[in-house]
N, C-alpha and C positions, 0 to 999 in steps of 0.2 A: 162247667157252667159258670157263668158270668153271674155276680152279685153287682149291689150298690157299691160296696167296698172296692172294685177291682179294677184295678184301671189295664188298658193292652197294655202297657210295659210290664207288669209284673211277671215274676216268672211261673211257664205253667200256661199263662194266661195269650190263647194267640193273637196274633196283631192282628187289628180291622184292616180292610182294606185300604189301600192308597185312595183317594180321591185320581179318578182318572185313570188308575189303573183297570187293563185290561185281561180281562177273563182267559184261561185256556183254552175254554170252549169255543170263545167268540176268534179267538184265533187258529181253533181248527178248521172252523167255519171261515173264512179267510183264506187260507190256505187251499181247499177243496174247490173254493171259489179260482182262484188263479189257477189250481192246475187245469179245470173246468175253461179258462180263458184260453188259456195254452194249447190244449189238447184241438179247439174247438180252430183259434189259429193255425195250428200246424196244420190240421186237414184241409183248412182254407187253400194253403198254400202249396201242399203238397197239390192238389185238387187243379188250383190254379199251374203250375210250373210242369207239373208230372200229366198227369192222368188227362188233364185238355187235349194237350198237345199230343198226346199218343194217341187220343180218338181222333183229333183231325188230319191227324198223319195217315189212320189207315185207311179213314172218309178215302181222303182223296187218292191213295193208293186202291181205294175197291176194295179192301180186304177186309168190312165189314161198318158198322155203325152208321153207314147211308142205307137209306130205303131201297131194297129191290125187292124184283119179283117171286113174287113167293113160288118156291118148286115144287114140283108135283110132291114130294116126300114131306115138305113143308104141311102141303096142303091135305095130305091123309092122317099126319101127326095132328093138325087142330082138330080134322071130322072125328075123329079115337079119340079127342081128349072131348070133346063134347060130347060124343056118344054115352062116353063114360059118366061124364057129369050129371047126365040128363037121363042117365038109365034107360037109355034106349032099347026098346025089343029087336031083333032083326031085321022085322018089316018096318017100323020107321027109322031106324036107321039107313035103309035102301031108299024110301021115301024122300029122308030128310038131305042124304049124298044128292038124287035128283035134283032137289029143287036150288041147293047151293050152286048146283054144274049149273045148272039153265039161269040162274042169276049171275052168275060169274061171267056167262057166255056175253050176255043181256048188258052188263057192264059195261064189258071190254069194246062193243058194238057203239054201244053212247061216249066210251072216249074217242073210238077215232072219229065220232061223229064229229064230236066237241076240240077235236085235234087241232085242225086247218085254223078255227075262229081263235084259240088260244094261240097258237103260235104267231097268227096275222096281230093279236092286241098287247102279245110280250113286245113284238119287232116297232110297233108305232109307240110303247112308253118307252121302248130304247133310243127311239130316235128321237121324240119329245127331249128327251133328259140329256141326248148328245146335243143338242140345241141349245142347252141353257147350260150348261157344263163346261166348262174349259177344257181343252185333249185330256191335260196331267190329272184333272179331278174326273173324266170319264173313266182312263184306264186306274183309275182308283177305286172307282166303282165298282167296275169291272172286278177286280182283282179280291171285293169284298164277299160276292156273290159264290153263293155255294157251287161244288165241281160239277154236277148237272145240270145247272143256269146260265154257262158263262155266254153259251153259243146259243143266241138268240133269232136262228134263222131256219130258212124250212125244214121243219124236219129236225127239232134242236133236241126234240124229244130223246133221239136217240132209237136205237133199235131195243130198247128195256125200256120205253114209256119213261117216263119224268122221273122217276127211282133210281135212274142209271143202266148202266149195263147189265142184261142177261147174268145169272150166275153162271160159273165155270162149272 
């Protein structure tokens, strides 16, 4: 305990702190801080250098991370995990299977309706924008466009609708 009498230097007696000097604490807190910057960087990068490029490698290889069509096995795994969710009894889960099939049906009928008009309005901004485009900035374009966009002409849809190809 510190008296009148005691000055920090005496022995015994421990020294005040430095003006300016900095705390342990506030230098754990520091520390925690940058490894927090670090950690948060590397996954940037890793993210950006690694893990981009392997998802648009397989995009464009069809081996996953593009949209397709869902398969029959697909589509019995979501009606069981709804079923389940939703605590379905027998009868409205035979109900509820019905009415998904006849809207799916119902769907698929309104896109090829909608087919012909969207592929006629991709083919006229493709040809709008080859119009104002230089060749080198067209095939640049081009070349920016996701792998089930590139072929903009009848039928560009594909035999897998605008998802791509059918799975294997």
């Amino acid at each position: 305990m510190r008296t009148a009498t005691t000055t920090p230097g005496d022995p015994g007696v421990p020294p005040l702190r430095q003006p300016g000097a900095v705390s342990g604490g506030l230098i754990a807190v520091i520390v925690l801080l940058l490894i927090a910057v670090a950690g948060v960087t590397a996954g940037v990068l890793l993210d950006r250098t690694v893990l981009r490029p392997r998802a648009r490698a397989a995009w464009v290889a069809g081996r996953g991370f593009a949209p397709r069509m869902m398969t029959t096995a697909d589509r019995q795994r979501r009606q069981d995990a709804l079923a389940q969710a939703l605590g379905l009894s027998g009868r409205q889960r035979v109900q509820v299977d019905s009415i998904m099939r006849d809207d799916m049906e119902k769907f698929r009928a309104l896109q090829e309706q909608m087919r012909p008009r969207m592929d006629s309005q991709f083919r006229a901004s493709r040809e709008a924008l080859q119009r104002v485009l230089t060749p080198e900035q067209f095939r640049k374009l081009e070349s920016m466009r996701p792998p089930g966009r590139r072929r903009l002409a009848p039928g560009a849809a594909g035999p897998g609708g605008f998802g791509g190809p059918p799975p294997r």
